[in-house]
C-alpha atoms as one frame of an Amber mdcrd trajectory, in Angstrom:
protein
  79.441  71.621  90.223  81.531  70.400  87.727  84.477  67.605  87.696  87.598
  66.813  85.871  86.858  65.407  82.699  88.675  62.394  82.850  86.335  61.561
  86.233  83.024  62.995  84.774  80.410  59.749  84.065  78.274  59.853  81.095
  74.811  57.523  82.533  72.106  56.088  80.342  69.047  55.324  82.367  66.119
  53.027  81.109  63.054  53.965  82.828  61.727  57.670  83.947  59.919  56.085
  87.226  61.091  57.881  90.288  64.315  56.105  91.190  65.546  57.009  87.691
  64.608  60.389  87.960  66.400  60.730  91.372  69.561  59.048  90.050  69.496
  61.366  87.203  69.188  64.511  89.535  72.307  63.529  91.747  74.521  62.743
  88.976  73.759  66.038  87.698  74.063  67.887  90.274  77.452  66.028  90.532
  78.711  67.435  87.305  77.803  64.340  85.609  76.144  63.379  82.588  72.805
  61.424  82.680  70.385  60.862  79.819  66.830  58.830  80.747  65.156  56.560
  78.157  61.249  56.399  78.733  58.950  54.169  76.298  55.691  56.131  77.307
  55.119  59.750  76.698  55.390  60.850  80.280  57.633  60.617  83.587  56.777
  59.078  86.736  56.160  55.398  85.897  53.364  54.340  88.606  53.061  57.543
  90.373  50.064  59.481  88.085  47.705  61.709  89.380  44.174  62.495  87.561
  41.581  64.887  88.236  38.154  64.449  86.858  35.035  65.804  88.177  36.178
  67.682  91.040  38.487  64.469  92.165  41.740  64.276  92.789  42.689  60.636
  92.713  46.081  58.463  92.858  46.669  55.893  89.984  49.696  54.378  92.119
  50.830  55.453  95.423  48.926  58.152  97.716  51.413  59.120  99.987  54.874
  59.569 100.607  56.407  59.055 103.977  59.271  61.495 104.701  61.499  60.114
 107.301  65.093  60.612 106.100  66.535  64.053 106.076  67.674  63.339 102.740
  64.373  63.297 101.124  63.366  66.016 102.710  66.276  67.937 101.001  65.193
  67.192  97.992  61.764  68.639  98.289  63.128  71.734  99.328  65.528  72.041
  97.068  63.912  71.454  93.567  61.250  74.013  95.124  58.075  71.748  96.166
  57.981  73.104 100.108  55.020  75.483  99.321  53.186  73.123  97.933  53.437
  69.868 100.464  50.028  69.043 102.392  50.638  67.235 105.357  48.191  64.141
 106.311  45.351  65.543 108.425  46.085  64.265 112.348  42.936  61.914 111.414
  45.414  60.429 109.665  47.379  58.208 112.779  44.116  56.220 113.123  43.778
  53.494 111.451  40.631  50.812 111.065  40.690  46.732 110.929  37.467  45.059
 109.454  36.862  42.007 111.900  33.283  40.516 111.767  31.672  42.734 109.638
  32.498  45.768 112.190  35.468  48.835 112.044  37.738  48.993 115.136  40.431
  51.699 116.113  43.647  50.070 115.776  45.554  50.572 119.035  48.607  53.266
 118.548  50.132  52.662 121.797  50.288  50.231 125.082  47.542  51.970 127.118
  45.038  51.551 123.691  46.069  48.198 122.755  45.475  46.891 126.846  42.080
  48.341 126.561  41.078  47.485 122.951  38.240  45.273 122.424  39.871  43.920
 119.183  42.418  41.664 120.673  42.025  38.967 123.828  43.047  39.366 126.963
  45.144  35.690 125.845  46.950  37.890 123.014  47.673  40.703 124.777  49.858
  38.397 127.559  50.912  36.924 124.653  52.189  40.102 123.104  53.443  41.669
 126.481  55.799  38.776 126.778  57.810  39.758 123.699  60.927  41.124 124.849
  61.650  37.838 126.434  60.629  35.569 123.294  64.321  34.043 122.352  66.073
  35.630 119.061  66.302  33.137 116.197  69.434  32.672 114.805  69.730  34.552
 111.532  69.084  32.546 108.157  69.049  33.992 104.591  65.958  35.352 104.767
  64.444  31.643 105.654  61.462  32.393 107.625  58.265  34.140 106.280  56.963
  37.461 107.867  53.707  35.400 108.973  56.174  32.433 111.311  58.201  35.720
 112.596  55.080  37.033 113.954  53.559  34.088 115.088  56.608  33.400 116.908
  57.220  36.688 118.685  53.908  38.076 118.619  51.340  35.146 118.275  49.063
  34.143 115.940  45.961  36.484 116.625  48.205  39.652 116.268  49.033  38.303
 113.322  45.343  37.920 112.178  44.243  41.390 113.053  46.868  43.570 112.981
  50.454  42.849 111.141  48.460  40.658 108.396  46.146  43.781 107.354  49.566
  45.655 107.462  51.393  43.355 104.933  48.154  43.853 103.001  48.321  47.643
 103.112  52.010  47.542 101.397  52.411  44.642  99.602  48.816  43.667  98.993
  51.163  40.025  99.585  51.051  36.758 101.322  52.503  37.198 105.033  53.410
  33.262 105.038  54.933  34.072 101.737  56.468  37.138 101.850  60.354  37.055
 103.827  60.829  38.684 106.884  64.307  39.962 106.135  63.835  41.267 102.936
  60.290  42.748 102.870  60.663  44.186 106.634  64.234  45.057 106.773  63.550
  47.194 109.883  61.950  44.594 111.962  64.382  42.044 111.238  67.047  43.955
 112.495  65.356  44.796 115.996  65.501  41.550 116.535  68.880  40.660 115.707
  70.288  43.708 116.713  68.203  44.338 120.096  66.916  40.545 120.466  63.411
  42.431 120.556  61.145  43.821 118.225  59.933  46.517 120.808  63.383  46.819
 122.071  64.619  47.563 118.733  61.730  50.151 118.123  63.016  52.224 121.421
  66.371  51.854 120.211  65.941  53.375 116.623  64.052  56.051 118.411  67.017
  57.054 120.208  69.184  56.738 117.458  67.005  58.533 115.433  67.757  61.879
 118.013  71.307  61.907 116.724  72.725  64.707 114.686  74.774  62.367 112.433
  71.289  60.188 111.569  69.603  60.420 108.187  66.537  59.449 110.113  63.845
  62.172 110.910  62.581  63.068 114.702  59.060  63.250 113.397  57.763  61.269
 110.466  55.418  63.080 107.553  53.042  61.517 105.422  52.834  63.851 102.916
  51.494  64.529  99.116  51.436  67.361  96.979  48.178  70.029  96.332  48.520
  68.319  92.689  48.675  65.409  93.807  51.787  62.950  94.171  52.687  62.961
  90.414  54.155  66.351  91.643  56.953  65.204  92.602  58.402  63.258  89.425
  57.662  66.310  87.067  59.353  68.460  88.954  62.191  66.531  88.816  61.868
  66.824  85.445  61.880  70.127  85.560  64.907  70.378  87.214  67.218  68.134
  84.860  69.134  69.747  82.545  67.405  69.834  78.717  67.606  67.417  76.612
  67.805  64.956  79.686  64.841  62.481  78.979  64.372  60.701  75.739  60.417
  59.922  75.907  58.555  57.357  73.529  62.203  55.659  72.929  62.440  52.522
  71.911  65.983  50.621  72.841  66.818  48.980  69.781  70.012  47.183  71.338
  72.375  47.466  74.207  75.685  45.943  74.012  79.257  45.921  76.373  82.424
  47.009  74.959  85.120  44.880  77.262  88.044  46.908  76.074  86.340  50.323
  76.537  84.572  49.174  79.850  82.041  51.101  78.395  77.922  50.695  77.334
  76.874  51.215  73.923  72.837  51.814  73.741  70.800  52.590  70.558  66.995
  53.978  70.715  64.874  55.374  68.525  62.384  58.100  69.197  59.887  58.947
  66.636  61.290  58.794  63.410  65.046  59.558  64.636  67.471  56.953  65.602
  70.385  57.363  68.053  73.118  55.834  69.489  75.330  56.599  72.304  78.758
  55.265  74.009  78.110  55.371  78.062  80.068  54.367  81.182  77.362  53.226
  83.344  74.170  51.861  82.531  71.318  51.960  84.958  68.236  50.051  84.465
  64.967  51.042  86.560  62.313  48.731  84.905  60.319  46.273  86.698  61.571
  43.351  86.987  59.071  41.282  84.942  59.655  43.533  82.081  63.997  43.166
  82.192  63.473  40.186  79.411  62.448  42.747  76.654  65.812  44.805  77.159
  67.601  43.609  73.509  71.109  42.947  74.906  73.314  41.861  72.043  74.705
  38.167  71.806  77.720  38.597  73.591  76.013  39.978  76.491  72.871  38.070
  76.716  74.419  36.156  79.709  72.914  39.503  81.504  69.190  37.479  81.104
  70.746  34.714  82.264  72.291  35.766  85.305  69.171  37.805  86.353  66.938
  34.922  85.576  65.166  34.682  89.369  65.292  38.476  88.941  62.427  38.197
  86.191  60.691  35.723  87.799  60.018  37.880  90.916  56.108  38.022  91.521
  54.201  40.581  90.588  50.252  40.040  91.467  47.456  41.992  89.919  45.633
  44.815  92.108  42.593  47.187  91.294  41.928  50.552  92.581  38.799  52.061
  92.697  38.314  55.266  93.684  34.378  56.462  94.716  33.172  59.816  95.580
  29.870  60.362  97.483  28.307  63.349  99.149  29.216  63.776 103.055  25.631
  63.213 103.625  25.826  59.869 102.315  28.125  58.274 104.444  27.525  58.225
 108.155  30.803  57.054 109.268  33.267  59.967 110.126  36.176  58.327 108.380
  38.195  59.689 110.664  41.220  58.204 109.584  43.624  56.758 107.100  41.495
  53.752 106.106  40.585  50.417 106.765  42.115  47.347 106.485  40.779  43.556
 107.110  41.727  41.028 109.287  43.290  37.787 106.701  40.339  35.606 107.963
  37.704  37.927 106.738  35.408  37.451 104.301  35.584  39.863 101.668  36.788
  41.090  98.123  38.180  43.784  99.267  41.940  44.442 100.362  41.091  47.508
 102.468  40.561  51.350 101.745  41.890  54.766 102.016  39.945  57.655 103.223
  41.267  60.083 100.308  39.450  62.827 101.227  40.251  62.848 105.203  43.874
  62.290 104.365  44.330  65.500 102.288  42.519  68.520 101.464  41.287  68.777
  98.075  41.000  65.221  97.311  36.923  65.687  96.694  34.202  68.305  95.642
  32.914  70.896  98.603  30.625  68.461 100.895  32.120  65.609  99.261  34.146
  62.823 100.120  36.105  60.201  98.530  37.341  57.176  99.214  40.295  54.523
  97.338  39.479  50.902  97.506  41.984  48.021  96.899  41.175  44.687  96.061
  43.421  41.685  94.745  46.571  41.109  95.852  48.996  38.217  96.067  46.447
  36.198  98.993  43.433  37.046  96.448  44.213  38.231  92.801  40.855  36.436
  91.640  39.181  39.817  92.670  41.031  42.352  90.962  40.324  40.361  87.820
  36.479  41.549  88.243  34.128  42.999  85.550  33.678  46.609  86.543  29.930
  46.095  87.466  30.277  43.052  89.308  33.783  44.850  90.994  31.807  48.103
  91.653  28.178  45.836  93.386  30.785  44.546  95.723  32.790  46.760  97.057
  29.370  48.928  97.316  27.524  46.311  99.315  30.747  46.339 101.796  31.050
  49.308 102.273  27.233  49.963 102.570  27.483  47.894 105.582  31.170  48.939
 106.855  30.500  52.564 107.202  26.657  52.636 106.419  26.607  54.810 102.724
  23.155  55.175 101.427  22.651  55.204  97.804  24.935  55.026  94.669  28.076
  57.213  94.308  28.501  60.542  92.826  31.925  59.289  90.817  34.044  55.941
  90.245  36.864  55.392  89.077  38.525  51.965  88.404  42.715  51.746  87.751
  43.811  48.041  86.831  47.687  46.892  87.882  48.003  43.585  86.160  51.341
  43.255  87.599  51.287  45.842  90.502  53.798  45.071  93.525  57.117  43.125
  93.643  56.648  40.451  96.307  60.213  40.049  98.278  59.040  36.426  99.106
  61.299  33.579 100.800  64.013  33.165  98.427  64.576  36.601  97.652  68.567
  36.437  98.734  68.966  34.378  95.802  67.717  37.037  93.682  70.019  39.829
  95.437  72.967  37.208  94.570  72.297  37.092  90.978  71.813  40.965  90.875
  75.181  41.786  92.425  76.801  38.660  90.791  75.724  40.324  87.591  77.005
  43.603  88.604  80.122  42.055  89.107  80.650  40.051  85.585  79.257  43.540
  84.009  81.256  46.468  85.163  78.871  49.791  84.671  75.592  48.082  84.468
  73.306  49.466  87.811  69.615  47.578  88.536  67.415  49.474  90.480  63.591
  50.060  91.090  61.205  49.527  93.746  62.369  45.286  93.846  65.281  46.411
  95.205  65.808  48.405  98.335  62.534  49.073  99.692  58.720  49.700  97.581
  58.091  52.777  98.581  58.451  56.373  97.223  60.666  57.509  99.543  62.804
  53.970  99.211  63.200  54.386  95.909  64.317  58.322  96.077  66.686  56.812
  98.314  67.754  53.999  95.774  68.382  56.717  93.142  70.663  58.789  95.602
  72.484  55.773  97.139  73.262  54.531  93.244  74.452  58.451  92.232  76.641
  58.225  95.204  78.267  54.990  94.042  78.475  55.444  90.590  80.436  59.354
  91.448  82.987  57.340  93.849  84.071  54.933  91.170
């Protein structure tokens, strides 16, 4: 496609991670110009897939969770349908560690009446939802942990939505804001005056022709693995799109132009280029090393909370052992455990259940996640103390006899942006900023949701506003 010249939008992007990558797709495909800046030597910020040993193993996310049309598109259309794998079935059960012991998580109202994980006292408590009174809506004022207490009570909290929080944010329910972090469930509430009521409603929404939303949700990855799905996209940008190993060297604002001016160098060759828009995907803790000239370093300033955002430190260690080994099925996604649990560990993903070709023939693997925001002491660990406990947990969690076949450990110093109470004020400064600075774009996974798909999203919502200017 191709559009009058005087409309066409020449985009410099800082940061190859996945929302830059899908923001430089659109805009091409557009008829626009987009150019990507990446310090490392690859694409895909967080999302990297190794294989060593037979393994297959995720350095950042596992999965991706289709459930927008719109990201289904895309896989199609840059050419990856042939080679999505679709979560094994196993995959909709899911385990909480509560005294020591794995239980089924209950998937619907006839499981969680009869599960022995939750008292007969919660489960009147969480029957009586619908008719819990709708709080009147703050700026993001009350924590995820005080919105379930309050509609849910405190032991579903405990078991079930505390382990979830864990799962994504590896944050601090009583930290992390209900509005902000889960978007979704906030609005059932103030939309519906129900959390369950919402969930039927967006259900039936969901049926409609004009909704982005999918029937049926996926969790997918790739038979390469998840880092598929970035170099691909690379693939499919026009040449000379991405600038790798490029150093910014300065970024200034021309008022009377309205335009960008950046200046990199790459190797041993400098460059410099006029742009109208300027998108930066970095995280946020890393926005202060962007070397804005003097008569835009109000940017800093204005995005100051931005920076500050929390970022907490998680490990991932991924161990292989033969099938004869471990004597629990894993029949399912993984495990999770309960906040008042005594352990070092986060929770776990059953790798090798959740796609084929994860592990050696007879072989299994399995991803384990400790730190967090609640407990970043233990992804600080020495890799032989990390490795005795997670193996004496799991020894006893899902009885494994002797010493794994692989191990892997991947260290996040600063993993996951938590979107903790307070995060409005952040938004405010971003769009302020946006404001004062026509052309300049922040995106990444702080803003508009963590996960892949959220951040495909991101990169397609900010093509689509950048085209209509």
């Amino acid at each position: 496609m191709t559009v009058p010249t005087q409309e066409r939008k020449n985009v410099a992007i800082i940061g190859a991670g996945i929302t830059g990558l899908s923001a430089a797709y659109y805009l091409q495909q557009a008829g626009h110009s987009a150019v990507i800046f990446e310090k490392s030597d690859r694409v895909g910020g967080i999302i990297q897939t190794s294989k060593k040993d037979g393994y297959l193993y995720e350095h950042g996310p596992n999965t991706l969770m289709v459930n927008d049309k719109r990201v289904a598109e895309l896989i199609e259309t840059i050419g990856l349908g042939p080679e999505v794998v679709v979560a094994n079935d196993s995959a909709n059960k899911r385990f909480i560690i509560h005294q020591r012991k794995l239980h089924s998580l209950p998937s619907s109202p006839a499981q969680f009446l009869g599960s022995s994980l939750f008292s007969m006292k919660a489960k009147m408590r969480a029957i009586k939802e619908p008719f819990v009174k709708k709080r009147t809506p703050e700026s993001g004022s009350e924590s995820f942990a005080d919105f379930v207490r309050r509609r849910l009570g405190p032991e579903i909290l405990e078991k079930a939505a505390g382990p979830f929080v864990s799962g994504i944010y590896a944050g601090d329910p009583n930290r992390l804001s209900t509005r902000f972090a889960f978007p979704n469930i906030y609005k059932c509430e103030q939309e519906s005056g129900s959390v369950f009521k919402g969930m039927l409603q967006a259900g039936k929404e969901a049926k409609k022709e004009e909704s982005n939303r999918l029937r049926k949700r996926e969790i997918i990855s790739f038979r390469a693995g998840i880092e598929t799905l970035p170099k691909t996209l690379e693939s499919n940008l026009e040449e000379d799109s991405i600038i790798t190993e490029a150093d910014i060297q300065s970024i200034s604002f021309n008022k009377k132009s309205q335009r960008w001016n950046v200046g990199w160098k790459a190797g041993k060759c400098l460059g410099q280029g006029s742009f109208s828009d300027l998108i930066i995907t970095l995280p946020a803790h890393k926005l202060k090393d962007l070397p804005f000239d003097k008569h835009v370093s109000d940017v800093l300033e204005e995005v100051s909370k931005v920076q500050q955002l929390e970022y907490p430190p998680v490990s991932s260690m991924v161990l292989g052992f033969k099938r004869v080994q471990v004597k629990h099925p894993l029949d399912g996604f993984g495990m999770l455990n309960a906040l008042n649990e005594k352990s070092k560990i986060l929770g776990a993903l059953f790798t090798s259940t959740l796609f084929e070709g994860r592990a050696p023939k007879d072989h299994v693997s399995i991803n384990i996640m400790l730190g967090g925001a609640r407990t970043p002491e233990h992804a600080k660990m020495e890799d032989s103390a990390m490795k005795a406990s997670v193996m004496d947990e799991l020894r006893q969690l899902l009885g494994i006899e002797g010493n794994p076949t692989f191990s892997n450990i991947i260290r996040w110093k600063k993993a996951i942006p938590q979107l903790n109470l307070g995060y409005n004020n952040v938004l405010e400064q971003l769009e302020q900023c946006e404001k004062t600075f026509p052309g300049i774009h922040f995106a990444g996974n702080y803003r508009g949701g963590i996960s892949v798909g959220d951040c495909i999203l991101s990169g397609i919502n900010l093509s689509k506003t950048i085209s209509a200017k």
